[in-house]
KOLRO-356423 format. One record per residue (C-alpha): residue number from 1; chain; x, y, z; residue in three letters. Coordinates in steps of 0.2 Angstrom, whole numbers, plus 2048, in hexadecimal, padded with zeros to 3 digits. Each point is the difference from the previous one (the first is absolute). Example, Ala and Ser with C-alpha at 12.3 -4.5 7.8 and 13.67 -1.06 7.14 Angstrom:
<1,"A",<83E,7EA,827>,"ala"> <2,"A",<806,811,7FD>,"ser"> 
END
This chain:
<1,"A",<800,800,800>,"unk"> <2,"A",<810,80B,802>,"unk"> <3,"A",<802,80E,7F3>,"unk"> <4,"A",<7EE,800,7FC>,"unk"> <5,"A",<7F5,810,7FA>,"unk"> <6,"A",<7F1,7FD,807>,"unk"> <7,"A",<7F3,80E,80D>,"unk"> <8,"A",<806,802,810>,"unk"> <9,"A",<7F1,7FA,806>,"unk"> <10,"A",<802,7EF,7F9>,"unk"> <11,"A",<813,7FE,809>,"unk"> <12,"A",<7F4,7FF,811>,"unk"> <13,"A",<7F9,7EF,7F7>,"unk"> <14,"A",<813,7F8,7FB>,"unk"> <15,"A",<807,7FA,812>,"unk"> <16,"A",<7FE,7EE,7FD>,"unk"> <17,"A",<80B,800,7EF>,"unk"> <18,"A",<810,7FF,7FF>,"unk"> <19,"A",<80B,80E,7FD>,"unk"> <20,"A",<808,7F8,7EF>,"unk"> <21,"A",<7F8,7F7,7F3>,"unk"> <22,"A",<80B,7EF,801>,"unk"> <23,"A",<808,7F8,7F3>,"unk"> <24,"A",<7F8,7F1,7F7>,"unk"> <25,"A",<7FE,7F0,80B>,"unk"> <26,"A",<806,809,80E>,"unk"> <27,"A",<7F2,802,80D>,"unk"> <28,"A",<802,80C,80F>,"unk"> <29,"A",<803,7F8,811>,"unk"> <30,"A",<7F9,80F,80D>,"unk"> <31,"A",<804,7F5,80E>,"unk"> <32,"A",<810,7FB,800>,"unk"> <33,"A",<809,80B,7F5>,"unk"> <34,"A",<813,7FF,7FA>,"unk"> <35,"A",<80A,80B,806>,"unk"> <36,"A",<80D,804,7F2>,"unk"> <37,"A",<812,809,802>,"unk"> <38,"A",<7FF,7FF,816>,"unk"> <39,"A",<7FE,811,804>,"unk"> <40,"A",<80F,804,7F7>,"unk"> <41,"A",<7FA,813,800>,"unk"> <42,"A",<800,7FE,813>,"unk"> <43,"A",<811,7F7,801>,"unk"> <44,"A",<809,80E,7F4>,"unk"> <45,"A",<7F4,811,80A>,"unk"> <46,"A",<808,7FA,80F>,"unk"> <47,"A",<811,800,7FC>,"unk"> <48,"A",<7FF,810,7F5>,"unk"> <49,"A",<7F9,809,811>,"unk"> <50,"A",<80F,7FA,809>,"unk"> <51,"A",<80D,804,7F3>,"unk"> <52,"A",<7F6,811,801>,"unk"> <53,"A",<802,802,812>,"unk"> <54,"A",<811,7FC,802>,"unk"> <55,"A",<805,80A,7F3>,"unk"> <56,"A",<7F8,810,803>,"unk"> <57,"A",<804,7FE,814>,"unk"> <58,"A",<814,7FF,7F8>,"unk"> <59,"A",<7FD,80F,7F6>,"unk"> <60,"A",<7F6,80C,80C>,"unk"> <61,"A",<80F,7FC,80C>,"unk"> <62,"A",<80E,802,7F3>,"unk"> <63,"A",<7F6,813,7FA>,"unk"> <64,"A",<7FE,807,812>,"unk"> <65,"A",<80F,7F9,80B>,"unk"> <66,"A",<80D,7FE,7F1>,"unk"> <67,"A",<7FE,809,7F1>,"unk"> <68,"A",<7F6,810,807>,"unk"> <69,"A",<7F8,806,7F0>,"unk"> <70,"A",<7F0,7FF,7FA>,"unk"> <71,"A",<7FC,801,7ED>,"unk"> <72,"A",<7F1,7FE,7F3>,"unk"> <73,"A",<800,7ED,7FD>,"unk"> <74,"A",<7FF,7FE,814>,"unk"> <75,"A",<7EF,808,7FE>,"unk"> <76,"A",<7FA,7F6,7F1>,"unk"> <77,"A",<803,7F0,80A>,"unk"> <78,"A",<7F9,804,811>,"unk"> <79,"A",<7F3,802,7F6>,"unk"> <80,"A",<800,7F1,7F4>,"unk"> <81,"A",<804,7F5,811>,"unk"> <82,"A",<7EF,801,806>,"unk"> <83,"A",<7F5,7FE,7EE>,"unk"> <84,"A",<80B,7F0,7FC>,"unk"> <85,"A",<7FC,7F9,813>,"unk"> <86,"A",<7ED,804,7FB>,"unk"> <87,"A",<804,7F4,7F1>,"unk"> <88,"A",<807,7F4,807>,"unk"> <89,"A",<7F3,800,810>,"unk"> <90,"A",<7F4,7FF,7F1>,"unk"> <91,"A",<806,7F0,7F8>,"unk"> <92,"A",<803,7FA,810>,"unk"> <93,"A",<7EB,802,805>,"unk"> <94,"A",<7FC,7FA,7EF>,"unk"> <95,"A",<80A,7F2,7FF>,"unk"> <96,"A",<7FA,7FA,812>,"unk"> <97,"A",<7ED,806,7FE>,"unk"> <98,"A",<7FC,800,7EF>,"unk"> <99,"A",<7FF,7F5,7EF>,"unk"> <100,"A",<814,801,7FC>,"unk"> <101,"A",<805,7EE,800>,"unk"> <102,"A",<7EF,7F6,7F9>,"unk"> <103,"A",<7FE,7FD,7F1>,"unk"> <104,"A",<7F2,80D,7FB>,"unk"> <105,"A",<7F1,7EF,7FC>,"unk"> <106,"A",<803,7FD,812>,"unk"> <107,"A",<7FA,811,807>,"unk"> <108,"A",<7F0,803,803>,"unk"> <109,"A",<7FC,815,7FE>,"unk"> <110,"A",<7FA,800,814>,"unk"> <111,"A",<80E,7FE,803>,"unk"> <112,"A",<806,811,7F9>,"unk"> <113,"A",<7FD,809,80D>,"unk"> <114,"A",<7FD,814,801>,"unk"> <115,"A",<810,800,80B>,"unk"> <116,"A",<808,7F9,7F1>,"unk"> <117,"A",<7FB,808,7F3>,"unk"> <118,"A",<805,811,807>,"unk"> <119,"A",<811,7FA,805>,"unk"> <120,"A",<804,7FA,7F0>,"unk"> <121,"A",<7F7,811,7F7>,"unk"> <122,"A",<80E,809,80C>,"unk"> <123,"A",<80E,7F6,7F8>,"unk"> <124,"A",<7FC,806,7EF>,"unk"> <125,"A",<802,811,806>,"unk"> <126,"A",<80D,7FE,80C>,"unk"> <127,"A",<80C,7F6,7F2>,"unk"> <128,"A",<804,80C,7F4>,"unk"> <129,"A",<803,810,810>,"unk"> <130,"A",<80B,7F4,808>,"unk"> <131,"A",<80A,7FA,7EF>,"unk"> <132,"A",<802,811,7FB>,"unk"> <133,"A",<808,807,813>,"unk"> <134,"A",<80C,7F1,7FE>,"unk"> <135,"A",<805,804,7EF>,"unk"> <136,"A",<803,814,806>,"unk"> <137,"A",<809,7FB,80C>,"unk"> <138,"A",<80E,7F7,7F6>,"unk"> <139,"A",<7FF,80D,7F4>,"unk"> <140,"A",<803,80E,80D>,"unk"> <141,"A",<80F,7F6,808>,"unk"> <142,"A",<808,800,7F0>,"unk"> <143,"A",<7FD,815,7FF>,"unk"> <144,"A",<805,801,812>,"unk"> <145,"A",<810,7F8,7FD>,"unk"> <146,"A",<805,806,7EE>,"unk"> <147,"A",<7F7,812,802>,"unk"> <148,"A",<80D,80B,7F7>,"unk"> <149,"A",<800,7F5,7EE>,"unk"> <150,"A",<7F6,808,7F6>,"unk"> <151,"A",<7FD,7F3,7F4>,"unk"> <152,"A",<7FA,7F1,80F>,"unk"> <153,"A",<7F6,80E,80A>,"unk"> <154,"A",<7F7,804,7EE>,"unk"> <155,"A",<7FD,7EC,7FE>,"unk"> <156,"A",<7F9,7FF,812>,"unk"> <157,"A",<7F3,80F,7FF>,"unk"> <158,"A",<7FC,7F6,7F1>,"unk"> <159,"A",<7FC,7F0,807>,"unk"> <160,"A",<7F5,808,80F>,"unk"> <161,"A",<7F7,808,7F4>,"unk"> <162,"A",<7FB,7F2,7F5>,"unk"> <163,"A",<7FB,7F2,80D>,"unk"> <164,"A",<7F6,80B,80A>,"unk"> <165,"A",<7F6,806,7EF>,"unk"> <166,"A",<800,7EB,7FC>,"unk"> <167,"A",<7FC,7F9,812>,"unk"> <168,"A",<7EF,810,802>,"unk"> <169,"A",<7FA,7F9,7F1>,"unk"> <170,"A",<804,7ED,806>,"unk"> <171,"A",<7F6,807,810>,"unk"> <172,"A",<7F2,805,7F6>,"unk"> <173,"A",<7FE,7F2,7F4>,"unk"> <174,"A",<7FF,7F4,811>,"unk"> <175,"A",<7F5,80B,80A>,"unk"> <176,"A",<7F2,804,7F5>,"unk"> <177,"A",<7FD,7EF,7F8>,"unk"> <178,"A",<7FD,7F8,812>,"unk"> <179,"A",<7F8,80E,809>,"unk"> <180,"A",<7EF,7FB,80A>,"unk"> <181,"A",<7F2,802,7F5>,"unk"> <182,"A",<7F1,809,808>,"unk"> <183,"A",<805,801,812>,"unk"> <184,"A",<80E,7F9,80F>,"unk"> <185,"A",<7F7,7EF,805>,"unk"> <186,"A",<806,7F2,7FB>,"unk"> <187,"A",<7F6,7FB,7F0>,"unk"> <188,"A",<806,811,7FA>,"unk"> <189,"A",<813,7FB,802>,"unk"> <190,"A",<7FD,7EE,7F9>,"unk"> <191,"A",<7F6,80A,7EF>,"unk"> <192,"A",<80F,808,7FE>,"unk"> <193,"A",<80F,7F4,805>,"unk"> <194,"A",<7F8,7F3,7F5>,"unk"> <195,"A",<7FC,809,7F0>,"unk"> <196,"A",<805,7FB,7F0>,"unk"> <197,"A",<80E,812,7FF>,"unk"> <198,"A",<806,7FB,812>,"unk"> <199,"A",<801,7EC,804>,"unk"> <200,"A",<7FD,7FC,7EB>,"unk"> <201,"A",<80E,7F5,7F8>,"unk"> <202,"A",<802,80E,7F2>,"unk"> <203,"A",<7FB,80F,80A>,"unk"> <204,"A",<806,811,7FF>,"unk"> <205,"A",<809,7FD,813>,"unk"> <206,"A",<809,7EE,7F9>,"unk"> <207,"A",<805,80A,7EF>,"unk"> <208,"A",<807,80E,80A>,"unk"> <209,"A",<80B,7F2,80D>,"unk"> <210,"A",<808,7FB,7F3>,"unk"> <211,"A",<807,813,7FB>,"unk"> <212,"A",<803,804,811>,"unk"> <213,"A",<80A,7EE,7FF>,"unk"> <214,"A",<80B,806,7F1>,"unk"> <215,"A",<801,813,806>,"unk"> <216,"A",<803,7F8,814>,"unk"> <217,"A",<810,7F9,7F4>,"unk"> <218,"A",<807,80D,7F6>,"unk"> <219,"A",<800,80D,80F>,"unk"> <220,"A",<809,7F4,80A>,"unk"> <221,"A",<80C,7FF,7F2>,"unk"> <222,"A",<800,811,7FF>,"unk"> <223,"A",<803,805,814>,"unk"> <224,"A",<80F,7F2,800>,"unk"> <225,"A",<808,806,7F0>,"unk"> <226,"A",<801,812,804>,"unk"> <227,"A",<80E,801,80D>,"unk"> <228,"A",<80C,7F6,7FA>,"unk"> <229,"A",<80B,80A,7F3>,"unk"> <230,"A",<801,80D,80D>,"unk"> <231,"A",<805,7F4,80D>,"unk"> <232,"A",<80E,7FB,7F3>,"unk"> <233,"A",<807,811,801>,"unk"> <234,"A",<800,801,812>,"unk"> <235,"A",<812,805,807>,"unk"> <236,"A",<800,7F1,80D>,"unk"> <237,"A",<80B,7F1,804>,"unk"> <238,"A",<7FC,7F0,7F7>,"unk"> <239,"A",<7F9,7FC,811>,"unk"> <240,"A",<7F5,80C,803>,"unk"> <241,"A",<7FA,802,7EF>,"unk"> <242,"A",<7FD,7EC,800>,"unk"> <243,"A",<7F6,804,80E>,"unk"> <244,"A",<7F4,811,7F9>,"unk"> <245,"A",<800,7F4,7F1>,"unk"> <246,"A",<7F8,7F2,80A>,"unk"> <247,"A",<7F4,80B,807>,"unk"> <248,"A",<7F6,806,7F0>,"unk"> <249,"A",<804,7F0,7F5>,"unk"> <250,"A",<7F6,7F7,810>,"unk"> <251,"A",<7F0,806,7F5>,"unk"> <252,"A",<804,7F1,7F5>,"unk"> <253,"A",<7F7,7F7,80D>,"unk"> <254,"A",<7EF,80B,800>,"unk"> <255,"A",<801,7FE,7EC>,"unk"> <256,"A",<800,7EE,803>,"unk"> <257,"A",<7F2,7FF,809>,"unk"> <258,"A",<7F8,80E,7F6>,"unk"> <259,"A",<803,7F2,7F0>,"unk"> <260,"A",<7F9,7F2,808>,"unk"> <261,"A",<7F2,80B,806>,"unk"> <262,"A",<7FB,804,7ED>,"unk"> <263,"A",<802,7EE,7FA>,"unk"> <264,"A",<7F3,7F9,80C>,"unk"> <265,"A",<7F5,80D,7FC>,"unk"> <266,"A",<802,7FC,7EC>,"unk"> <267,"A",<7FB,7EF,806>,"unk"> <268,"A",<7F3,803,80A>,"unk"> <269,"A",<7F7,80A,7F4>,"unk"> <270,"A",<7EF,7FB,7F8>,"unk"> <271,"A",<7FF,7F5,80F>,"unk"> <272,"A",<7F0,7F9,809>,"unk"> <273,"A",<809,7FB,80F>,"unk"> <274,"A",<804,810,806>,"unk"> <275,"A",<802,7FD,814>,"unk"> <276,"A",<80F,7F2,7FE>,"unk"> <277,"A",<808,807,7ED>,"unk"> <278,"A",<802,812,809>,"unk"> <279,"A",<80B,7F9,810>,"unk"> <280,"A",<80F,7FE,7F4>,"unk"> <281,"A",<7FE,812,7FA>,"unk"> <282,"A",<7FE,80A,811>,"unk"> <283,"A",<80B,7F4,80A>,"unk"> <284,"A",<80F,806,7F3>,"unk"> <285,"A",<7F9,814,801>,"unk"> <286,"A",<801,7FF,813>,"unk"> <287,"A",<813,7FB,7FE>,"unk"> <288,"A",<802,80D,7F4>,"unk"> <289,"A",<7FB,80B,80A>,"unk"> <290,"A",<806,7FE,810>,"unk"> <291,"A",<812,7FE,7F9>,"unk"> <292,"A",<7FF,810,7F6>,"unk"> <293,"A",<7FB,809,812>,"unk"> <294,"A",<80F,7F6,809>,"unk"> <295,"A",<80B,805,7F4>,"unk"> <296,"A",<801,813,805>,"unk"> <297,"A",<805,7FA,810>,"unk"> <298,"A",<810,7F8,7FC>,"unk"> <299,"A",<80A,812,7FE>,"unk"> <300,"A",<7FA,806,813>,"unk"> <301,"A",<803,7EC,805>,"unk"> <302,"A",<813,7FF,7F8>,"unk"> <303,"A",<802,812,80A>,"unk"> <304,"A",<7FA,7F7,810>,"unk"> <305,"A",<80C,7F2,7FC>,"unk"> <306,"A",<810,80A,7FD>,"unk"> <307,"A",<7FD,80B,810>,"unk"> <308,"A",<7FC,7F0,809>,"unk"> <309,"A",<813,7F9,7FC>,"unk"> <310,"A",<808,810,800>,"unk"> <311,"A",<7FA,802,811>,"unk"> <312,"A",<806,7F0,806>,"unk"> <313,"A",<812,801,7F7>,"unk"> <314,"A",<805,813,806>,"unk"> <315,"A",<80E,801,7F8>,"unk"> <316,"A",<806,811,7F5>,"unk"> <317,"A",<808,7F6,7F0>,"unk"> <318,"A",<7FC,7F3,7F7>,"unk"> <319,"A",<808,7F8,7F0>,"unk"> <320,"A",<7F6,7FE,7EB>,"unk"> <321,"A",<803,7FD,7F0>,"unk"> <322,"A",<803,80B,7F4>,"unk"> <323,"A",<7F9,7FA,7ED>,"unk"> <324,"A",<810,7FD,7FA>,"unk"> <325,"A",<805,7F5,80D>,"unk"> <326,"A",<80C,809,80B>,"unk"> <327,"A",<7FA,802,813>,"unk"> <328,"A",<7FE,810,805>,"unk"> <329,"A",<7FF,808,814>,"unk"> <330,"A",<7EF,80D,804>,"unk"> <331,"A",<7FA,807,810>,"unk"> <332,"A",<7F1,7FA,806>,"unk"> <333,"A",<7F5,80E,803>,"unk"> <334,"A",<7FC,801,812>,"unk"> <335,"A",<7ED,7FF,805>,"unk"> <336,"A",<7F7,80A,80B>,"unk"> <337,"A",<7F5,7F9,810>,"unk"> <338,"A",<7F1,7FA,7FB>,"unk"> <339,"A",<801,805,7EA>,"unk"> <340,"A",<80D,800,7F1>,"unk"> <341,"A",<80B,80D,7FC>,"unk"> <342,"A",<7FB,80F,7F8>,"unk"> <343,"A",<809,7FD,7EF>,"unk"> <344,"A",<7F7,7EF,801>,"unk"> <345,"A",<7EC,805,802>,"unk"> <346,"A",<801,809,7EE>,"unk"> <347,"A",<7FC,7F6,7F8>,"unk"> <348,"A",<7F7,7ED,800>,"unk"> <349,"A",<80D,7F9,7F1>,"unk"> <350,"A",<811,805,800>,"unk"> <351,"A",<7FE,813,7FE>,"unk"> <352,"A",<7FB,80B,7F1>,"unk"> <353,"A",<803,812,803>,"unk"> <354,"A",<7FC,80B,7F0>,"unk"> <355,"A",<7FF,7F5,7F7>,"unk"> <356,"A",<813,7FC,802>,"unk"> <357,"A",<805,7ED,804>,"unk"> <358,"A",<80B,7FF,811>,"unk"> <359,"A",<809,7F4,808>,"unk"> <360,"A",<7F9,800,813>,"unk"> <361,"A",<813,7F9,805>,"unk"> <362,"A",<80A,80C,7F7>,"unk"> <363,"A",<7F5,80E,807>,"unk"> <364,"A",<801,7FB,812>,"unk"> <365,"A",<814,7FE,7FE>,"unk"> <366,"A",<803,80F,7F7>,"unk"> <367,"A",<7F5,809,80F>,"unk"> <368,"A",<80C,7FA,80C>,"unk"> <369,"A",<80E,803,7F7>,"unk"> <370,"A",<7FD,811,7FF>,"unk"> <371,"A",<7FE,7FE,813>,"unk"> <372,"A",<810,7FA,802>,"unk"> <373,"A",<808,80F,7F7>,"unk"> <374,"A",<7F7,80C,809>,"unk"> <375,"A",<808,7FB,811>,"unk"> <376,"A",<811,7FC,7F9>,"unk"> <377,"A",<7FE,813,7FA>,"unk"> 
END
């Protein structure tokens, strides 16, 4: 009966049918239904909330006590932290409470319950708002870290601008083919979850998952790409431009998940089944997500982790590499109670200044040099 155009008043007359029409031979067992992938949504929600929280407690830490500074991508993602929560508390309900799981023949409509209806009416809203914050945020580390080139700060204004246009209309296309038709009880929602444009296997909201799919992709793509030629020109060690290098090519891993994501919605497509072929989909958009958030905690972690051992190995020099193999003597640069040095809170990556490349090392020794002189003088 799902993905049917029928009055709303009729809806009131369906409870007893099952919620998908079953495939031929197959008849629907109410009673004791299968229960299909064993609540893997619940299994993969839980461990992106603790990821989450482990994460963000490391990085609230790392802003306040270590680094001190606050900038524009800390905003963005203390505010995407609590929408991708909301989702994953919302797949969490659904797969514990609603259909996800049974085959759609083996679920009566009763059992679509008004509390249901609306919580799953919320996820299409909620989804699009909490992908976009996600996707700000990356892009706004990126212009945090490499304001002063001109060409990458173009690129990222560039890349706001278009996913938020896309995901407002990805927004709209979910909301207003699945709105409650002719009131807020619970025949109202089911008129409008389970239309033909909402719930249909070739409505306008299953068309429209498969761009957000492809588009989900390419941004990714984008966001990953993006940094790295100007992380190739940094003036760092091999080291520490290894390690800024790790840092945004660690996106390979939300593109993954991004590609798997869109290949399990190509093959869910056109299906009848949608409550078990969909699990596949949002378990792999769930990763994707929650990894793309983590990821802008690595910089404020990594800072966390270099205080930690500095901090515990107090000494003033220490020995590197240089890139053509000779080994080379800096000064440490000695750390404040409590916070980093001043030369080392400019900036999140290394340091860009004017957009000049500099060598944090050879700044700190040349500083002290010059130090030295004055005395001696």
């Amino acid at each position: 009966m799902a993905a049917v155009d029928i009055p709303r008043w009729m809806w009131a007359l369906t409870d007893e049918y099952p919620f998908g029409q079953p495939p031929p031979g197959v008849k629907p067992n109410f009673e004791n239904p299968e229960l299909v992938g064993g609540h893997s949504m619940t299994i993969v929600s839980s461990i992106c909330v603790v990821l989450l929280f482990i994460v963000s407690s490391l990085r609230l830490y790392s802003k306040l006590r270590i680094m001190r500074k606050t900038t524009i991508d800390d905003y963005f993602f203390w505010i995407s932290l609590p929408m991708l929560l909301l989702v994953l508390s919302i797949y969490l309900y659904l797969d514990n409470h609603g259909a996800y799981g049974y085959h759609a023949w083996d679920v009566k409509i009763k059992s679509l319950t008004k509390p249901i209806l609306v919580v799953t009416f919320v996820q299409q809203i909620v989804m699009p708002i909490a992908i976009w914050l996600i996707k700000a945020t990356l892009i706004l580390l990126i212009l945090t870290a490499f304001r002063p080139i001109r060409w990458l700060r173009i690129l990222c204004w560039v890349g706001l601008s278009v996913t938020f246009v896309f995901y407002t209309i990805s927004l709209i296309l979910n909301a207003v083919p699945c709105h409650p038709r002719g009131g807020t009880d619970r025949i109202s929602y089911l008129a409008g979850m389970a239309s033909l444009q909402c719930a249909g296997n070739k409505g306008l909201v299953q068309r429209a998952s498969i761009a957000t799919g492809s588009f989900g992709v390419i941004s990714d793509l984008y966001i990953l790409i993006i940094p790295l030629p100007a992380v190739a020109k940094l003036h760092l060690g091999k080291r520490r431009k290894l390690g800024v290098f790790l840092i945004f090519s660690s996106g390979a891993l939300a593109c993954i998940a991004s590609v798997l994501s869109l290949t399990f919605r190509v093959r869910a497509f056109g299906t009848k089944d949608l409550t078990v072929d969909s699990i596949p989909t949002m378990t792999c958009h769930l990763v994707e997500l929650t990894v793309g958030l983590s990821l802008t905690c690595i910089a404020p972690i990594a800072k966390l982790v270099q205080y930690t051992l500095n901090t515990r190995s107090p000494t003033t020099t220490t020995g590197y590499s240089d890139d053509s193999g000779g080994e080379k003597r800096a000064n440490r640069r000695k750390h404040a109670p409590g916070g980093l040095s001043e030369l080392d809170s400019l900036k999140t990556f290394g340091t860009t200044i004017d957009g000049t490349t500099i060598d944090v090392e050879s700044t700190s020794s040349i500083k002290q040099s010059s130090s030295i002189d004055s005395h001696s003088q």
